[in-house]
C-alpha positions in Angstrom: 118.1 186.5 3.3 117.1 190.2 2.9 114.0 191.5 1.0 113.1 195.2 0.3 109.1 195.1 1.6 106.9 197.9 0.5 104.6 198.2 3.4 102.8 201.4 2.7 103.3 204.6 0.1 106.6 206.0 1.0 107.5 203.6 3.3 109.9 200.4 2.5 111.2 197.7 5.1 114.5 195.7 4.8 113.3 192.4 6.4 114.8 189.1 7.0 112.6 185.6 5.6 114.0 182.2 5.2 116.1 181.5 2.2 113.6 180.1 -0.6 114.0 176.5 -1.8 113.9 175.8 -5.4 110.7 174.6 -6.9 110.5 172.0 -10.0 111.9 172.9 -13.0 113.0 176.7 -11.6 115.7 178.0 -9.8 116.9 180.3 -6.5 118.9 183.2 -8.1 121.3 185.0 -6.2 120.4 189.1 -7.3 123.7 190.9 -8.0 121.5 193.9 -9.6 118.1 195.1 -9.1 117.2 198.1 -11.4 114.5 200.7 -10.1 111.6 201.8 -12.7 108.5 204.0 -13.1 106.5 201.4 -12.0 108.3 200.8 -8.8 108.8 204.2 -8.2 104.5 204.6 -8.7 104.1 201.9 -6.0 106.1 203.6 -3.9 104.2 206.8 -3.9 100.8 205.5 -3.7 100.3 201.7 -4.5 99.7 199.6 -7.1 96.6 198.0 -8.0 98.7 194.6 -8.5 101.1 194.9 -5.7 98.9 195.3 -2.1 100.8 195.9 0.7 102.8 195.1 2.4 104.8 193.5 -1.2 108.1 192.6 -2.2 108.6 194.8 -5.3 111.6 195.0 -8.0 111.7 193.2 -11.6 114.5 194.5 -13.3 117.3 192.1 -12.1 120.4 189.9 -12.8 122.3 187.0 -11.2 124.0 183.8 -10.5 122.1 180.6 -9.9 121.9 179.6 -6.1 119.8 176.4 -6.3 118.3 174.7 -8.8 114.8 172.6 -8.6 114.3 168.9 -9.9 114.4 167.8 -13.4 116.5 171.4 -14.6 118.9 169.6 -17.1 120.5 172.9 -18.8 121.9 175.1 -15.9 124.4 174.7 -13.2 124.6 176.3 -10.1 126.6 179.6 -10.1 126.0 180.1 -13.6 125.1 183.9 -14.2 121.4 184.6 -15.5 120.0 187.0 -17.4 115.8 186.8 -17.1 112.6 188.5 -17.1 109.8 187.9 -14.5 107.4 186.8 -16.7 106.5 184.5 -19.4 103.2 183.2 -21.1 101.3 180.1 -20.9 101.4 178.8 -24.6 98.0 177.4 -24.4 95.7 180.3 -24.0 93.6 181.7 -26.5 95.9 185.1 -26.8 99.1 182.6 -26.7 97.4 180.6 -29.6 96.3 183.7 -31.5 100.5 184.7 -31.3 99.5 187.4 -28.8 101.8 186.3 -26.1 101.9 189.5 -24.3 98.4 189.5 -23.4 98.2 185.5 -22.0 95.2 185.6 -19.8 98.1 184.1 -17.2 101.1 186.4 -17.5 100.3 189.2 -14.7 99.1 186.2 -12.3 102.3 184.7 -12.5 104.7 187.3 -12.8 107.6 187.4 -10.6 108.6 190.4 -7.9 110.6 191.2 -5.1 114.5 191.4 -7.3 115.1 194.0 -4.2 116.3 191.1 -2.5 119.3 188.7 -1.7 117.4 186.0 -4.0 114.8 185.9 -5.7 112.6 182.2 -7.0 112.2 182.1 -11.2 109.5 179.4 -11.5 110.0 176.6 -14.4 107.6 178.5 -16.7 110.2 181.5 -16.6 113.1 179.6 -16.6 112.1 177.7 -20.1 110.9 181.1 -21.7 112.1 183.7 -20.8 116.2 183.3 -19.2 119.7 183.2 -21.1 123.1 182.8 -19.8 124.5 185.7 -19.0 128.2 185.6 -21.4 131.0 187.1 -19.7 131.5 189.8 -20.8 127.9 191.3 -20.6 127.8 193.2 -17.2 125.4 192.5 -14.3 124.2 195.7 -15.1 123.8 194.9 -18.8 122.0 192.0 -18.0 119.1 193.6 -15.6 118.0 195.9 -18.9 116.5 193.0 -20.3 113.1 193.6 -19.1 112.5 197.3 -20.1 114.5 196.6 -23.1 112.2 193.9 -23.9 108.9 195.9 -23.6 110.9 198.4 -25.6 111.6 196.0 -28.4 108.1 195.2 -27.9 106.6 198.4 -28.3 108.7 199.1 -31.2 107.7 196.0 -33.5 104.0 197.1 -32.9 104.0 200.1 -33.7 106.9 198.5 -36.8 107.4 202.2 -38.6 108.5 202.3 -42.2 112.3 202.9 -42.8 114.2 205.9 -42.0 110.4 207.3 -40.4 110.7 210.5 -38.3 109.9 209.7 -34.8 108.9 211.4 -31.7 109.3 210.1 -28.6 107.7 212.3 -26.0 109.3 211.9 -22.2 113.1 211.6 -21.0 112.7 208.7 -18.2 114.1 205.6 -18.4 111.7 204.3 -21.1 112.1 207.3 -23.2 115.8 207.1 -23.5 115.7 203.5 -24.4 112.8 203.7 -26.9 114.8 206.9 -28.6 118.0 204.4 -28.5 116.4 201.8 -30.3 114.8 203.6 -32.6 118.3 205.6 -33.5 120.1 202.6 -33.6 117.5 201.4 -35.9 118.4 204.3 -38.3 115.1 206.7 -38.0 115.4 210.3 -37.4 114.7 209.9 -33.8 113.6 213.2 -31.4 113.6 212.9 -27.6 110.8 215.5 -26.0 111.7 216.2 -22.6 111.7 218.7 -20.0 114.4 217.9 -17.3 118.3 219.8 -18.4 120.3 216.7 -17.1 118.6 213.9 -18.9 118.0 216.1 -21.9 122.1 216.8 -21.5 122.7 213.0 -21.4 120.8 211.9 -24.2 122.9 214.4 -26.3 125.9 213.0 -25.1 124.2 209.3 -26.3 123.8 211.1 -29.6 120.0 211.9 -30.0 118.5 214.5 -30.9 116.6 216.3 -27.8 113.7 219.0 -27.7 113.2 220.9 -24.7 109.7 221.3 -24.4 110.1 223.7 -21.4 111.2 226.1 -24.1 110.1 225.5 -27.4 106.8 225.0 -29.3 107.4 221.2 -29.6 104.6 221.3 -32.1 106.4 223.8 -34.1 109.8 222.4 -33.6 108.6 218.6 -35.2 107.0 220.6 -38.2 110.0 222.5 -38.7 112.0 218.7 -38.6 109.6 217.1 -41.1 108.7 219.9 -43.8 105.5 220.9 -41.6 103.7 217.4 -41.9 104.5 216.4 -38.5 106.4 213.2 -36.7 105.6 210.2 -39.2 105.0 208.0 -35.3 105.2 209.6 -32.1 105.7 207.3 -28.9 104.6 208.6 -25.5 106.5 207.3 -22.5 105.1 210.5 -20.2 102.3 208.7 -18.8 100.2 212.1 -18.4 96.9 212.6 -19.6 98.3 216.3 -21.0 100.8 214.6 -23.5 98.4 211.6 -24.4 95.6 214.3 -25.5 98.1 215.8 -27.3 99.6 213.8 -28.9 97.3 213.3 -31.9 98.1 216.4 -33.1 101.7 215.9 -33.6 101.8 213.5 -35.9 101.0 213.7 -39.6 98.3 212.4 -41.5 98.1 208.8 -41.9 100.6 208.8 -38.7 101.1 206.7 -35.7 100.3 207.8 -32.0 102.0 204.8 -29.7 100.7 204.9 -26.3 102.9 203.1 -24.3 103.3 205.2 -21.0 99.8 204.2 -18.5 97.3 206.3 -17.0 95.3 205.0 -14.5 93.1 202.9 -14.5 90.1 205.4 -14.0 91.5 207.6 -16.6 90.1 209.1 -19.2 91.6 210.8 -22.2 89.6 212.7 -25.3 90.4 213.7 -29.0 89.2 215.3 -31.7 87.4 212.7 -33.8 87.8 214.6 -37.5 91.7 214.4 -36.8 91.5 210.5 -36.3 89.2 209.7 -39.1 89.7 212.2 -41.7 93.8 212.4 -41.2 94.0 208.2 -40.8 95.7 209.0 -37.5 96.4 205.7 -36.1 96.6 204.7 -32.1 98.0 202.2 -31.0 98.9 201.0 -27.1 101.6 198.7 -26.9 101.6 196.7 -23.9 104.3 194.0 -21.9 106.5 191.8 -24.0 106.5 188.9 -25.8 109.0 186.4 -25.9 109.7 186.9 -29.5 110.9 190.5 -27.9 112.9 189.4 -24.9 114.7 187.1 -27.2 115.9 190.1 -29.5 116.3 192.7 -26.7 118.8 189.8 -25.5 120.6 189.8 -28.9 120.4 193.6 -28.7 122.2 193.7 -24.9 124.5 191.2 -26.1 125.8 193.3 -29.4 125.9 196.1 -27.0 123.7 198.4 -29.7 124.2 200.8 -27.7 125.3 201.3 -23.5 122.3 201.2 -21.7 124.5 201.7 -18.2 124.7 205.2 -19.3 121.2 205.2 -17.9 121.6 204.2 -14.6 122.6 207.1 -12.7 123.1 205.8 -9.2 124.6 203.0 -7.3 123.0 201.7 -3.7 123.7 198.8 -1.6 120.6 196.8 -0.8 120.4 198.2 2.7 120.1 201.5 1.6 117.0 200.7 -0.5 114.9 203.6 1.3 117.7 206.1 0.5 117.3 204.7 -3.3 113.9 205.7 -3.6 114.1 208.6 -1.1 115.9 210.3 -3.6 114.1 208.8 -6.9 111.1 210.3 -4.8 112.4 213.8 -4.8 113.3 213.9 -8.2 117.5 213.0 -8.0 118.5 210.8 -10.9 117.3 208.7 -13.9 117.7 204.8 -13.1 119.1 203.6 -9.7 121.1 200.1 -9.2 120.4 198.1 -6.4 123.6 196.2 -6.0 124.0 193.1 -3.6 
């Protein structure tokens, strides 16, 4: 079989490995999409502190069963699966707690390399965290399920009050989702964003855009909200300019979600009398539990809304480097990698 192998920054290799077997209680699935993401597309331009080269890379994925391992009762090969490539231990202190998303095992046993012919979902995965894919749910559909899922995540922490206004600062991948959900969810939803196209396509979804290129975005959410400011405002930038920032955007007794990463060595200030005198609260949403794959599932499989709107190219597998070639220099939103 083929895997995508990320050997250095900017450089990707399509190499050929031996067909994995199945191991107890998991299963070989055959990848009919891999979806690209901001974290793939980081790794790709200078590493990743949990990915050393040279790495298979790629979460975001969809397939058919290929093999299944011994004592898996409740799936049949060729069946099509729809999956995550993660799942927590149960047993931890965080897992007992009902903090799943933080299991002191979850990043340790994560799956990657969906940029691939096949790809192995160990048993703790395949019990958790994987649903049959129904029919009529597209291969495409299916591969949301992981952003979706930290989506969902990140929106039942942060849990806003009904019909809240809502800022959600960056037009990637993650913004358009979180501004999708939270639409769908019936808040007055604002995407903040910079680039014309995906500004252009999230009107055509139906949300309401600021261009922060040309406005006073600070101005333009006051105007929106009587001049309190954003009842929650959700950063999916993952800049240090917007996190700083975004304090001041919200109204008092508001709700600063932080779910877009720095680095690791980053650090961020604010002005202290705006936290504690205004109640601003920050919060950091981080991975998913399974609580939120589960719904994100229900949510793909209601079709809430079309989530391959998002993906704005198409690749074969062996023209992965072309894939992020372009993501690299800025051409398109989401890219399926298609076997």
């Amino acid at each position: 079989m083929r895997v995508a192998m990320l050997v250095a920054p900017r450089n990707v290799e399509l190499r050929e490995v031996a067909t994995p077997e199945a191991p107890p209680g998991g299963a070989v699935v055959a990848v009919r999409v891999a979806l690209t993401d901001g974290t793939d597309l980081k790794a790709y331009r200078r590493g990743h502190p949990q990915m050393p080269f040279p790495t298979p890379f790629g979460h975001e994925f969809s397939g058919e069963i290929l093999a299944l391992g011994a004592g898996v009762s409740d799936w049949r090969v060729g069946e099509a699966i729809a999956c995550v490539h993660s799942a927590p231990c149960g047993t931890c202190y965080w897992c007992a707690a009902g903090e799943e998303e933080l299991c002191e095992s979850v990043m340790e046993r994560k799956i990657l390399g969906a940029y691939a012919d096949a790809i192995v979902v160990p048993q703790h995965i395949l019990a958790r965290n994987a649903f049959h894919k129904p029919e009529e749910m597209t291969f495409a559909e299916a591969a949301f399920l992981e952003p979706l899922s930290c989506v969902v995540h990140s929106r039942n922490l942060l849990a806003p009050r009904p019909r809240s206004s809502v800022a959600v600062f960056g037009d990637g991948g993650f913004g358009m989702l979180h501004a999708l959900l939270f639409a769908r969810d019936g808040h007055d939803c604002v995407l903040v964003g910079r680039r014309p196209e995906r500004l252009a396509l999230a009107t055509s979804l139906g949300l309401a855009t600021i261009d922060a290129s040309a406005n006073d975005v600070g101005a333009s959410l006051r105007e929106r909200t009587g001049g309190r400011g954003a009842d929650a405002l959700v950063e999916c930038t993952g800049t240090t300019e917007v996190w700083e920032l975004a304090p001041s955007l919200v109204r008092r007794g508001g709700t600063v979600s932080f779910f877009g990463g720095l680095s690791a060595d980053a650090n961020v200030s604010f002005r202290a009398a705006r936290l504690h005198y205004d109640e601003v609260r920050l919060i950091s949403p981080f991975h998913f539990t399974p609580r939120a794959v589960a719904e994100a599932f229900a949510l793909l499989r209601e079709r809430a809304f079309d989530c391959r709107r998002l993906i704005s190219h198409r690749y074969p597998l062996d023209r992965i480097v072309d894939a992020f070639a372009a993501l690299d220099s800025g051409l398109g939103l989401k890219a399926a990698i298609e076997t």
